[in-house]
N, C-alpha and C positions, 0 to 999 in steps of 0.2 A: 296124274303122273304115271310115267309107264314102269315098270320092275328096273327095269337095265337103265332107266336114265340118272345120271349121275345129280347129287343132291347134298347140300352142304349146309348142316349144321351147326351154328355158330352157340360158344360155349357149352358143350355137350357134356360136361362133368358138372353143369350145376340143374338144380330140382328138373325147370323144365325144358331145357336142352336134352338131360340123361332119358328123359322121359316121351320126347320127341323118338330119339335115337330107340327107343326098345319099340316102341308102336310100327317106328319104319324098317324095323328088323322082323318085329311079328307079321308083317303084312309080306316079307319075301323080297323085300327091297337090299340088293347086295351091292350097290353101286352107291356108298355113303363115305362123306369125303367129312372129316374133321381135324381139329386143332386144338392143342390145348393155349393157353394163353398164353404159354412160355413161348410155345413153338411161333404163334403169330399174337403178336399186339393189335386189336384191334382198333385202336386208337394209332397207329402209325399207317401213316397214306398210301406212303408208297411202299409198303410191304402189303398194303390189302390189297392196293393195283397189282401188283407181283403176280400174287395169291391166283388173285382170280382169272388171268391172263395164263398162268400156266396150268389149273385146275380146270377152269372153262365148266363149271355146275348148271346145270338146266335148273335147279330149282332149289330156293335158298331160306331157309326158317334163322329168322333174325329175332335171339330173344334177348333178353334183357345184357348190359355189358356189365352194369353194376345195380344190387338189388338190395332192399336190405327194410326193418321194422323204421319206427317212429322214433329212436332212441336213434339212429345211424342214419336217419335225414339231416334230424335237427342238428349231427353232431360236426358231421360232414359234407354240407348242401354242394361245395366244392367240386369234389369228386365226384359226385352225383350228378351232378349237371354237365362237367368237364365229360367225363367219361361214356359216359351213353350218349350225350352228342355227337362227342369225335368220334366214337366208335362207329356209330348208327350210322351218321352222313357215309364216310366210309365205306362202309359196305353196299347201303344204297347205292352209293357213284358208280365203286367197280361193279357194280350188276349191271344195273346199263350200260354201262362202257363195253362189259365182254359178253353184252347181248342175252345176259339169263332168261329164260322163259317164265318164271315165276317167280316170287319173293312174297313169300309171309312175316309181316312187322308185327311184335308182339308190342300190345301198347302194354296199360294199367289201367285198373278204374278209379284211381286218383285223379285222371284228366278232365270230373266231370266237379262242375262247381261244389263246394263246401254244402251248400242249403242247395243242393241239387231234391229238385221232386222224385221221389220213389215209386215205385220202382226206374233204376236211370236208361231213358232211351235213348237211341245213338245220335239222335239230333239234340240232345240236352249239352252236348260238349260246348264250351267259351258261352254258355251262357250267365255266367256268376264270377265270383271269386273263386282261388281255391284253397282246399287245407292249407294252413301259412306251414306248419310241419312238414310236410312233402312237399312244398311248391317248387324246388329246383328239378326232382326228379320229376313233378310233372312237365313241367315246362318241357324236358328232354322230350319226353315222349312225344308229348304234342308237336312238336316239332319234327319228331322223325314220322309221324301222322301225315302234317301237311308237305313232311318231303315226299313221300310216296305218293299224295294225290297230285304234287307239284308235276312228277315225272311223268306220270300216268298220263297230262293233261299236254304236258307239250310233250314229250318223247312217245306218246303210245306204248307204252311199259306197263306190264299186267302184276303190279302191287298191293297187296291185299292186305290190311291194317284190322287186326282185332282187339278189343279188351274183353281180358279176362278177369272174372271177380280173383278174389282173393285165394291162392292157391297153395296147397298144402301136399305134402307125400313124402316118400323114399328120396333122399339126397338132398332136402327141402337145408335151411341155416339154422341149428338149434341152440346156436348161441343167444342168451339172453339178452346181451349188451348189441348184438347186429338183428337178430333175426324180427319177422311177425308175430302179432300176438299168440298163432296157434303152439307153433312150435318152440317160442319160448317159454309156453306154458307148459308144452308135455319137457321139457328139459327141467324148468324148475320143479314140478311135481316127483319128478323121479329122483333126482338127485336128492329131495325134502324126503323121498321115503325112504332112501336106501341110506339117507344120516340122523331117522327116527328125529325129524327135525317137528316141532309142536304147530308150524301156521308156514302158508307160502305165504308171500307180498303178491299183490298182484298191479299193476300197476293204472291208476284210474280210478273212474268211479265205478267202472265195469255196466255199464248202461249201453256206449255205442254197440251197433249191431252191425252184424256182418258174415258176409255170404263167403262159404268156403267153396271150392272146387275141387278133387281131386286130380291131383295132374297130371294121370291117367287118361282121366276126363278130355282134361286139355289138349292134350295130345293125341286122344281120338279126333275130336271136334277139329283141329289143327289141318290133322291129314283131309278130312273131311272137305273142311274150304278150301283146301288147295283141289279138289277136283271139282268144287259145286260154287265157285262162288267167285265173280269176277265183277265186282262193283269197289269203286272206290270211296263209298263211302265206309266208314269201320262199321266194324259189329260185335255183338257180346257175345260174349261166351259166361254161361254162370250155372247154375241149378235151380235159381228161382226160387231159393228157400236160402234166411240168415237168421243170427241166432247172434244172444246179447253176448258180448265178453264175461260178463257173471254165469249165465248160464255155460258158454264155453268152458269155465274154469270150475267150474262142478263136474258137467264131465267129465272131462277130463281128470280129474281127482277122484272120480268112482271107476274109470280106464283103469290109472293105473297101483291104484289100489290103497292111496295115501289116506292115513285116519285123523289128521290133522285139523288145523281150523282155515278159513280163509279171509286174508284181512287186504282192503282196498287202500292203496295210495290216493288219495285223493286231489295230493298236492302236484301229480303229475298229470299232463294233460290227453286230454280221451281223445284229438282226432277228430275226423269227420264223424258227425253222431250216428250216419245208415249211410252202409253203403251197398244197395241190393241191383242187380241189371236186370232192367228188362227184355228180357231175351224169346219174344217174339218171333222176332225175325229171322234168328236161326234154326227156332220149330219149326219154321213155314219151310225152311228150305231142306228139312227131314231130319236132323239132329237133335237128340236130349242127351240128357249126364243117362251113365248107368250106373255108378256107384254111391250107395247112399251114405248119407255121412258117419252114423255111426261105425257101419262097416269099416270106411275108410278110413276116420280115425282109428279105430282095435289095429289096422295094418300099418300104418303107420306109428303108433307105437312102438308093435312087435318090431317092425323096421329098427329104429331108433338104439330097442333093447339089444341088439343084432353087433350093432355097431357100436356100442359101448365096451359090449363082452371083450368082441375083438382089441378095442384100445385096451383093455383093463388086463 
């Protein structure tokens, strides 16, 4: 991507959109073209033909339309699969239609079977079932996957499909009831210390494991593929290192400073048991994470703590 070419970020007020958007700001890119959701519906067609027809973007990061923990799959598969389909298609069309030079599709690594082999390689996808928990939101993905290689294959369109593990930071959902397990757990730890509360819940048996990313990370790695990497088949993006939901939820609880006890729901369900990527592939092509995770987490916190003040 050159400085001055024009580039369009889709949903840029959430985790990694806003996170996209600061990487293409730090790198000198002044020709950034956004929306907030009110302004365009991405799920309405003929306002994203409009869009792109009069904005004309050389280069397009397609993230998620709708995102959300285990708790806001099961509760809403609906939305979840409605909405990041119509959205995704969408936006795919009008890029080829108005001739974009590039398009990055953000998958999930939910797309990779349930009893998927560890660490998950990019040729492990539709080999299994999947989490029944997330299977709407996966399906979306996967589908906005084989729509990229679809176009790639008959139109000659340079669409480039990643999954990224599980992603955490600044702007991340730290509501309890929608969000991940990381960030619903630095929400519940904090609010359990500041109401001198005796035990968090945690939900599960806190056994599943799972690979964080800072989405920072992401969003290097992001810009990254868009200059180094033109193959249609997807690739990972992760850290190569996961860690149980028990141990996350001790961390996290010496993070933020709760003296509490911590008690497991058992009755509620864990999810895919590991979910690690193996990311090979994108060593080979010169990318690693640079933020490690404890770090990442302390910032994230102090993030969180930031934005609280401000409400409060």
């Amino acid at each position: 991507m050159k400085k001055g070419e024009k580039v369009f970020i889709t949903n840029h007020e959430d985790m990694i959109g806003s996170a996209i958007l600061r990487r293409l700001n730090k790198g000198g890119f002044a020709n950034l073209v956004t929306r907030t959701s009110s302004d365009l519906d991405l799920t309405d067609y003929d306002k994203v033909l409009d869009f792109f027809a009069d904005e004309k973007p050389d280069y397009v990061f397609l993230t998620t339309t709708k995102a959300g923990g285990i708790i806001a799959t099961r509760k809403y598969p609906a939305e979840f699969i409605y909405d990041n389909l119509q959205g995704q298609c969408n936006v795919i069309h009008a890029a080829w239609k108005s001739g974009v030079k590039k398009l990055l599709f953000l998958g999930s690594s939910c797309i990779y079977p349930r009893e998927c082999a560890q660490p998950m390689k990019e040729e492990y996808i539709l080999t299994g079932k999947l989490e029944q928990t997330c299977e709407s939101y996966s399906i979306a993905k996967i589908a906005g996957i084989k729509m990229c290689q679809s176009y790639n294959y008959q139109y000659g369109t340079d669409f480039i499909s990643v999954v990224p593990g599980d992603n955490y930071g600044p702007n991340d959902d730290f509501n309890p009831e929608t969000a991940h397990v990381l960030p619903a757990l630095i929400s519940k730890f904090h609010k359990a210390n500041i109401r001198n509360e005796e035990k968090v819940i945690v939900l599960g048996t806190g056994s599943p494991r799972r690979e964080c990313l800072h989405v920072d990370d992401l969003a290097d790695a992001c810009l990254f593929l868009m200059d180094n990497y033109y193959d249609s088949q997807i690739i990972n993006i992760g850290c190569g290192k996961d860690i149980s939901i028990r141990e996350l939820a001790f961390l996290i609880r010496d993070i933020v400073g709760f003296k509490g006890d911590i008690a497991f729901d058992e009755s509620m369900p864990d999810g895919t048991p590991r979910k690690i990527l193996d990311i090979s592939r994108i060593k080979m092509i010169g990318w690693e994470p640079k933020i490690s995770f404890e770090e990442g987490l302390r910032q994230t916190y102090a993030w969180y703590k930031e934005q609280v003040e401000v409400l409060n």
